[in-house]
N, C-alpha and C positions, 0 to 999 in steps of 0.2 A: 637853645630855648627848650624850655623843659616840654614834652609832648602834653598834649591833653588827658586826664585820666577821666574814665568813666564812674561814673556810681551809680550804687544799685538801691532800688528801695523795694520792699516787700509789700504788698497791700493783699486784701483779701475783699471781692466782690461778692455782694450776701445774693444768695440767688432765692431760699423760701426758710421757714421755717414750719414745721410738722408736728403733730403728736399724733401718736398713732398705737396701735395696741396690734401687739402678736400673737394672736391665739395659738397654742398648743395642737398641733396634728401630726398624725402618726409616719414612724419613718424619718430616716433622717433627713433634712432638706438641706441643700449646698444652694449658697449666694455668690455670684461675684461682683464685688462691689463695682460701680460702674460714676462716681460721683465722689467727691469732699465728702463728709457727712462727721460731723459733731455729735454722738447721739448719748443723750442723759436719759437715766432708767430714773422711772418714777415709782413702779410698783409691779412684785412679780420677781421670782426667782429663776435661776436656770443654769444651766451650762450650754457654754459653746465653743467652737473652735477657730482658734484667727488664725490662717494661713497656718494651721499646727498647733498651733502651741492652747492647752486648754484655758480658758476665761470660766471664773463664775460671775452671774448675771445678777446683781444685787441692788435695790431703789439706793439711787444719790450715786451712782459710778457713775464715768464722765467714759467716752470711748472717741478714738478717732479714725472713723474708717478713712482709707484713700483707698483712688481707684487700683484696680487689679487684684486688692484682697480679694482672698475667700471666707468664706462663711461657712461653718457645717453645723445646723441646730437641730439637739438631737428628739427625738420622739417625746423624750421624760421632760422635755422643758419644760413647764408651765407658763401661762399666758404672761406677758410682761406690757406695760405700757412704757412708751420713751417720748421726749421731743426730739425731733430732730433737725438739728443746722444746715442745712445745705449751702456751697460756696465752690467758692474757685481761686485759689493762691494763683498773685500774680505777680510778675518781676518787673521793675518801672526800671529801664536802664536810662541814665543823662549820660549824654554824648557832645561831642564839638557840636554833632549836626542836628542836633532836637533830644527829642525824649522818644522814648520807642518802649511798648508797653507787651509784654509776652508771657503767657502761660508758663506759671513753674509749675516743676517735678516735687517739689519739695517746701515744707514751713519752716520758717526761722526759730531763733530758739531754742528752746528745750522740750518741744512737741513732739514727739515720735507717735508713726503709727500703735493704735493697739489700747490697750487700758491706762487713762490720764489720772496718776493716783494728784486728788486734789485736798485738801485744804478746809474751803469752806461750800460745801456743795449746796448750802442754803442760799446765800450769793448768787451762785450759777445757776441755779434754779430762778431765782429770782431776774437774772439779764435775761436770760433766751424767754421767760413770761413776757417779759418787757418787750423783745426783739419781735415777738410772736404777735402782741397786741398791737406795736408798729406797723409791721406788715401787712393787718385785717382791717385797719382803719383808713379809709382813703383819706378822711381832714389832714391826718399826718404822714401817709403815706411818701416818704418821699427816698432815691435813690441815694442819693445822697447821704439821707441818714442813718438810714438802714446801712448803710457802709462804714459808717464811722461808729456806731453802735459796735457791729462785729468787730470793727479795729478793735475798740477798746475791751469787749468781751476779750479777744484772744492775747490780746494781753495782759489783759487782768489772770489769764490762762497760766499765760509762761510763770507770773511771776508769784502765784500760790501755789506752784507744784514744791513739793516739799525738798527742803534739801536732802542729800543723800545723809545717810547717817553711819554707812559703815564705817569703823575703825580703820585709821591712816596714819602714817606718821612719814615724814618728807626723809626722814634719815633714812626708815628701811627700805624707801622706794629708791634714794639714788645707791644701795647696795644690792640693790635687786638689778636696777636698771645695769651697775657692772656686770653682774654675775651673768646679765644675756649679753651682752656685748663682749665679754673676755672670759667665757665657759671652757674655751677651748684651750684656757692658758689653764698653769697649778695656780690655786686662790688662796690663798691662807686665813683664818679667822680672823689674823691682827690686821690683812688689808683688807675685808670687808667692814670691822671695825674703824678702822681709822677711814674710811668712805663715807662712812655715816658720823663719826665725829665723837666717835663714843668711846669708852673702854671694852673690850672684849667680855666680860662677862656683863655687864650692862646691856652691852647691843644685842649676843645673845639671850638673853631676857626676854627681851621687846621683843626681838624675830618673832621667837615661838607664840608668844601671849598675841601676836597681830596674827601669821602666818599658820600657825597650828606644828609647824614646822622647824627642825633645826638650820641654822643656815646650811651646814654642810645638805643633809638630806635634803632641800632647797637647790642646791646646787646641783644635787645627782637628780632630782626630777627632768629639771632644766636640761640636762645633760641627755638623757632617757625619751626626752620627748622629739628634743633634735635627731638624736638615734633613728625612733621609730620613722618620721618622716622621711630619712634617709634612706634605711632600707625598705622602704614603699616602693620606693624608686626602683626601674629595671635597672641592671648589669652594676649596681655596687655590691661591693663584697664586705664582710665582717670586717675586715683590717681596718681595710679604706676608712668605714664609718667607724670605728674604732678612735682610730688618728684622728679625725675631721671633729670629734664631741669631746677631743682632751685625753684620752686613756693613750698610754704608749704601750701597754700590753694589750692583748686582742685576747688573750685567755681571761684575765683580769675585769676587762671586759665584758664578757660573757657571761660572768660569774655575775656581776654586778647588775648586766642587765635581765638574765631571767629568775634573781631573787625579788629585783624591783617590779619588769611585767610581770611574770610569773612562766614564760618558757625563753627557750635560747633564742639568739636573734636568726639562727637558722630557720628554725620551725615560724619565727614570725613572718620571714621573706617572703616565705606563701602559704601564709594564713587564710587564703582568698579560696585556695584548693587542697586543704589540709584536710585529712580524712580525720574524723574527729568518732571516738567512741566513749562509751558514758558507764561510769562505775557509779551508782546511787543509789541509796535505799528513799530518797527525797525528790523523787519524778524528776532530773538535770534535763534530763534527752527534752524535756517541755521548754528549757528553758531554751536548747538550740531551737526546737523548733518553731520558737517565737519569733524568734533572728532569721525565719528561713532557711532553716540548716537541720538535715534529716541526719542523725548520726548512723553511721555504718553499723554499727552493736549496743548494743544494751543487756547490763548485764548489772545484778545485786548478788555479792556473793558475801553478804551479811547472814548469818548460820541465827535464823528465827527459832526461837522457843517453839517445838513441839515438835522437830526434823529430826527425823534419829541422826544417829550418825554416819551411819552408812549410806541413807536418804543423802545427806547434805554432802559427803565425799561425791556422789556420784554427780551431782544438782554442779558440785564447784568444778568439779574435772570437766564436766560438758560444757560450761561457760567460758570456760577460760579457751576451752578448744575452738567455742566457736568466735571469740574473742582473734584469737590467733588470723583466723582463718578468714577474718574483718580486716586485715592487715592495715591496723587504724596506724596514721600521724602523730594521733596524742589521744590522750585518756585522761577526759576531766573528770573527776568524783569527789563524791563527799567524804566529811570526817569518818563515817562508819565504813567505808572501806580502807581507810588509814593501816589498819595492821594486814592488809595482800598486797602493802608497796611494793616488795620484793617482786611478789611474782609478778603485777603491773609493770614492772621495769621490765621486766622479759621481753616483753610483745611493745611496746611503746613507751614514750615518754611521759610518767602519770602529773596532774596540776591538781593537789587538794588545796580544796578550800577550807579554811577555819572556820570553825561556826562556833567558835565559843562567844560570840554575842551573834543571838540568833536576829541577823538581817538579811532578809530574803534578798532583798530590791541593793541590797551591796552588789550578794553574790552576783547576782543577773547581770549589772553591769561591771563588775570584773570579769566576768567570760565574754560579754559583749565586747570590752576592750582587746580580750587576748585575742580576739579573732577577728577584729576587725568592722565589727558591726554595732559600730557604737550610735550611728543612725536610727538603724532599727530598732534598738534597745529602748532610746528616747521614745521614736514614737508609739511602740509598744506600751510602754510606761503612762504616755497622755493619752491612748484611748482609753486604759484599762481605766486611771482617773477617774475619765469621762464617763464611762458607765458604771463605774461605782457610785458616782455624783448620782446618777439617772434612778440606779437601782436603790438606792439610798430614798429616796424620796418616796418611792413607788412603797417600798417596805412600810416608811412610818404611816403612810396613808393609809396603808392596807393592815397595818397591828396596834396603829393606834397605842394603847398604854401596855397591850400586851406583855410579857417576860419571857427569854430565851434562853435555855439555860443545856449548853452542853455536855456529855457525858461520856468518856470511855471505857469500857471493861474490859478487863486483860485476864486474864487465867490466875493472877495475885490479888487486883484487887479493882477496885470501880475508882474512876478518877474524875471529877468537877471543874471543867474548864473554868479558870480564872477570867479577869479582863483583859491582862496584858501583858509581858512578858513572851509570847509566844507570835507568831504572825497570823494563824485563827483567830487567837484573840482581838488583834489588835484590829483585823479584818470585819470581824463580825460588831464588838461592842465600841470601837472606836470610828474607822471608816465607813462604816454604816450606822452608826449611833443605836444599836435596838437595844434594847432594856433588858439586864441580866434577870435572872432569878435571886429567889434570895434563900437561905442565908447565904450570901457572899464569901469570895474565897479571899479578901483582902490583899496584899501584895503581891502571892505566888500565881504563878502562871500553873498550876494545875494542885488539885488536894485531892489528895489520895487517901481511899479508906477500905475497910472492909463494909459488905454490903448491911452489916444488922449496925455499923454505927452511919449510916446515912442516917442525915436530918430529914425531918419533910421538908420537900422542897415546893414551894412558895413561884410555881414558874406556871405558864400559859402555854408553853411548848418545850416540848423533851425531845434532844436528838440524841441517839445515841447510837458510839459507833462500837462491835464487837471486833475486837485485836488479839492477835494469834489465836486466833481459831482451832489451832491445831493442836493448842499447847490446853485446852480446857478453858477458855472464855465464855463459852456454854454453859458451863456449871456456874461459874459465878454469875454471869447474867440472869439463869433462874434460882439463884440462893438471893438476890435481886427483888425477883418478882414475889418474891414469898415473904417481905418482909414486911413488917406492920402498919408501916408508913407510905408503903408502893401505893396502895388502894385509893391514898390519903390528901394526894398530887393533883392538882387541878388539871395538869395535862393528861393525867391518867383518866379523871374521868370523865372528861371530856372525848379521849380519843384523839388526841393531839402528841401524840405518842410516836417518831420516826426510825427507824434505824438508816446509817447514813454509810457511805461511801467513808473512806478515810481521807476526812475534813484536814488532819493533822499534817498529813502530807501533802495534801494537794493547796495548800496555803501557800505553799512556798514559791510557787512557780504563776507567771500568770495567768497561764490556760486556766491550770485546776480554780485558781481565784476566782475566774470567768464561772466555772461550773459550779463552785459551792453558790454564786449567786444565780446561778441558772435555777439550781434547785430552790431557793429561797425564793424565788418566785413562783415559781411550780404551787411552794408551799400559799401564798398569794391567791393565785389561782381557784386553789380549790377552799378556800375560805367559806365562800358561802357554798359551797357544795356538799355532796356525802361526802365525810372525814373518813379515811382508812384506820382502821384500827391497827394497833403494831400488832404482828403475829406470834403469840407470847408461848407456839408451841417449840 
């Protein structure tokens, strides 16, 4: 006799429904969510944090809190109204012996805690009004209904959530799905090809165009990933993990895997207590200490315009000694120390990075990876968002239609920061939206000229930073001020006029990000106040 089997049904109990408005106060406030909650934004912007990960706050989102979230809403939000759904998911189990009714953990479907991307939010607005007017009215007041209302709301939910849309193909997934299941065997192109049912040049094709990837370098990720996890572990050795991801050579190996991470798998073993030292003329050592990671030395032994020579012999021979005497692990640095490999090989094992496409937020989480702090790197990455979001807001409220228009002068020539191309740039007039100057520098991330051919410039605020100082950026900053046009500048005559920290570099890394908007706020700040005039001696 076959035994009895059980079944389950889902139901959802409507406990209230809310609207309610969140006024904006200072400081960040932390929630933990302690209830179900459905809550639809009607009106009102903002950022916030769901257990981490950042949300923006925008009329017509759909949210799902459950209990044990956190909330963290930051000071820059502004006021937002929402409704709110209140409930309780419950589990109806039928049994031989009755039915037996029990609080779930969890909803059915396709509902995941966090942001409900929807469909038709005029709809959903429209049932929770509905659900709401139910509720307030005693003639209709009834439990009953209000329960089968939110049935049918939450699944009118499930089933406007949009389909997914990323790019698939069933062939490359079941040669994908070999390649983790038989990584450890040799694979050939023509049996991942014939897995997926294809010709080898054909199926290669597709890989790359789906994957971004070749199937072999696919393969070696695969292979690299298993690696790392392995030697995470205590007391394995290179061999072992060697053998275990398919390599029969342990040199070959090695070779393979710190061209792919970017160091040996030795140095990676204990990456947790690796003495790390920093070769950068582009503030790196910020980028450890983002990660929680103070490096042992710090050292630029890039030979600046204006250092004699004797200067810079004695500047590189002290660095490197105290460099030595740091007895760093490894030596991460940028491209501009690229040509002191040699002597970097001396003292430690050096990892440049390429920046021939200038991506700050790469670099940051490729040394996040190499060392093990790819946690940190994430959440570093969504606070800094998050007060970009803040400071962003704060900015346009506070300059209105104003123009921003940045400036470098170097000992050759004065240079006009563009929009984009650069990570200042893309900081200032893209992630904070503020409104360049004009004439505009069109495509190039920076135009360069001499000071008697500067245009007037058409801007509300002039930062400008003086670079290599040493080399005569004084003289051309006052071959600058004397020219026919200077006087002619609305930020000139206004007194809107800055000299800055070096914005160029400090772009790169999140702290300095933090800080150029620390100071844009500053600038904020003293808006309605006395304006400092720049000191044009």
């Amino acid at each position: 006799m076959m035994p009895h089997s059980t079944v389950t049904h889902s139901l959802y109990l409507f406990s209230s429904v809310r609207k309610r408005r969140f006024t904006g106060k200072r400081g960040i406030r932390t929630y933990r969510i302690p209830v179900y909650l459905l809550c639809f934004i009607t009106e009102g912007e903002g950022v916030i944090l769901l257990d981490g990960t950042l949300c923006r706050i925008r009329p017509f989102e759909l949210f799902l809190l459950v209990p044990g979230m956190v909330v963290e809403i930051s000071e820059q939000s502004g006021g937002f109204e929402y409704y709110g759904v209140f409930f309780q998911p419950q589990t109806l189990v039928k049994t031989k012996g009755g039915m037996i009714l029990s609080s779930s953990i969890s909803l059915s479907g396709s509902l995941l805690p966090g942001r409900i991307p929807v469909s038709q939010p005029q709809h959903i607005l429209q049932r929770i009004v509905e659900m709401d007017k139910s509720s307030k009215d005693e003639r209709a007041k009834d439990s009953l209904s209000l329960r089968l209302q939110l049935e049918q709301f939450i699944q009118f939910l499930i089933k406007s959530v949009p389909e997914p849309t990323e790019q698939n193909d069933d062939r490359i997934n079941r040669s994908i799905s070999y390649m983790e299941e038989h990584y450890t065997d040799k694979i050939s192109m023509g049996k991942l090809a014939e897995m997926a049912g294809m010709s080898p040049v054909a199926y290669s094709r597709l890989f790359v165009k789906i994957t971004e990837l070749s199937p072999i370098e696919y393969l070696g990720t695969i292979r690299m990933n298993k690696a790392k996890q392995l030697l995470s572990k205590k007391n394995n050795r290179v061999k072992e993990v060697a053998a275990a991801v398919g390599f029969r050579s342990e040199f070959y190996f090695s070779r393979m895997f710190q061209r792919m991470v970017g160091v040996s798998p030795t140095i990676f073993m204990k990456r947790d207590t690796v003495r790390v030292a920093v070769a950068s003329s582009l503030g790196y050592q910020h980028y450890l200490q983002s990660l929680g990671i103070e490096p042992v030395c710090v050292l630029d032994l890039f030979h600046y315009p204006g250092l004699s020579e004797k200067e810079y012999a004695a500047r590189f021979h002290s660095q490197l000694e105290e460099l030595k005497r740091s007895a760093p692990d490894l030596i991460i640095a940028d491209h501009y120390q690229s040509e002191f490999r040699e002597s970097l090989k001396e003292i430690a094992f050096p990892v440049f990075h390429d920046l021939s496409v200038w991506d700050w937020k790469r670099n940051f989480l490729k040394i996040a990876e190499l060392l093990g702090r790819e946690s940190e790197a994430a959440q570093t990455l969504t606070r800094l968002e998050m007060r970009t979001l803040e400071v962003k807001q704060t900015l346009q409220q506070a300059l209105g239609e104003s123009r921003i228009t940045i400036m470098q002068v170097n000992h050759r020539t004065i240079g006009i920061q563009g929009t984009t191309g650069h990570p200042l740039n893309e900081l200032i007039y893209g992630e904070l939206a503020l409104k360049p100057g004009a004439p505009g520098c069109g495509d190039i991330w920076r135009q360069e000229m001499l000071p008697e051919s500067m245009p007037l410039l058409e801007t509300e605020h002039l930062f400008i930073h003086k670079h290599h100082v040493l080399a005569g950026s004084g003289k051309m900053f006052q071959r600058m001020l004397e020219t026919n046009v200077w006087d002619q500048i609305p930020a000139v005559k206004t007194g809107n006029t800055r000299l800055i920290q070096n914005w160029f570099v400090m772009s790169w890394t999140p702290i300095g990000r933090h800080s150029i908007m620390d100071m844009l706020l500053e600038l904020c700040a003293n808006q309605d106040g006395q304006q400092k005039r720049l000191d044009m001696a």
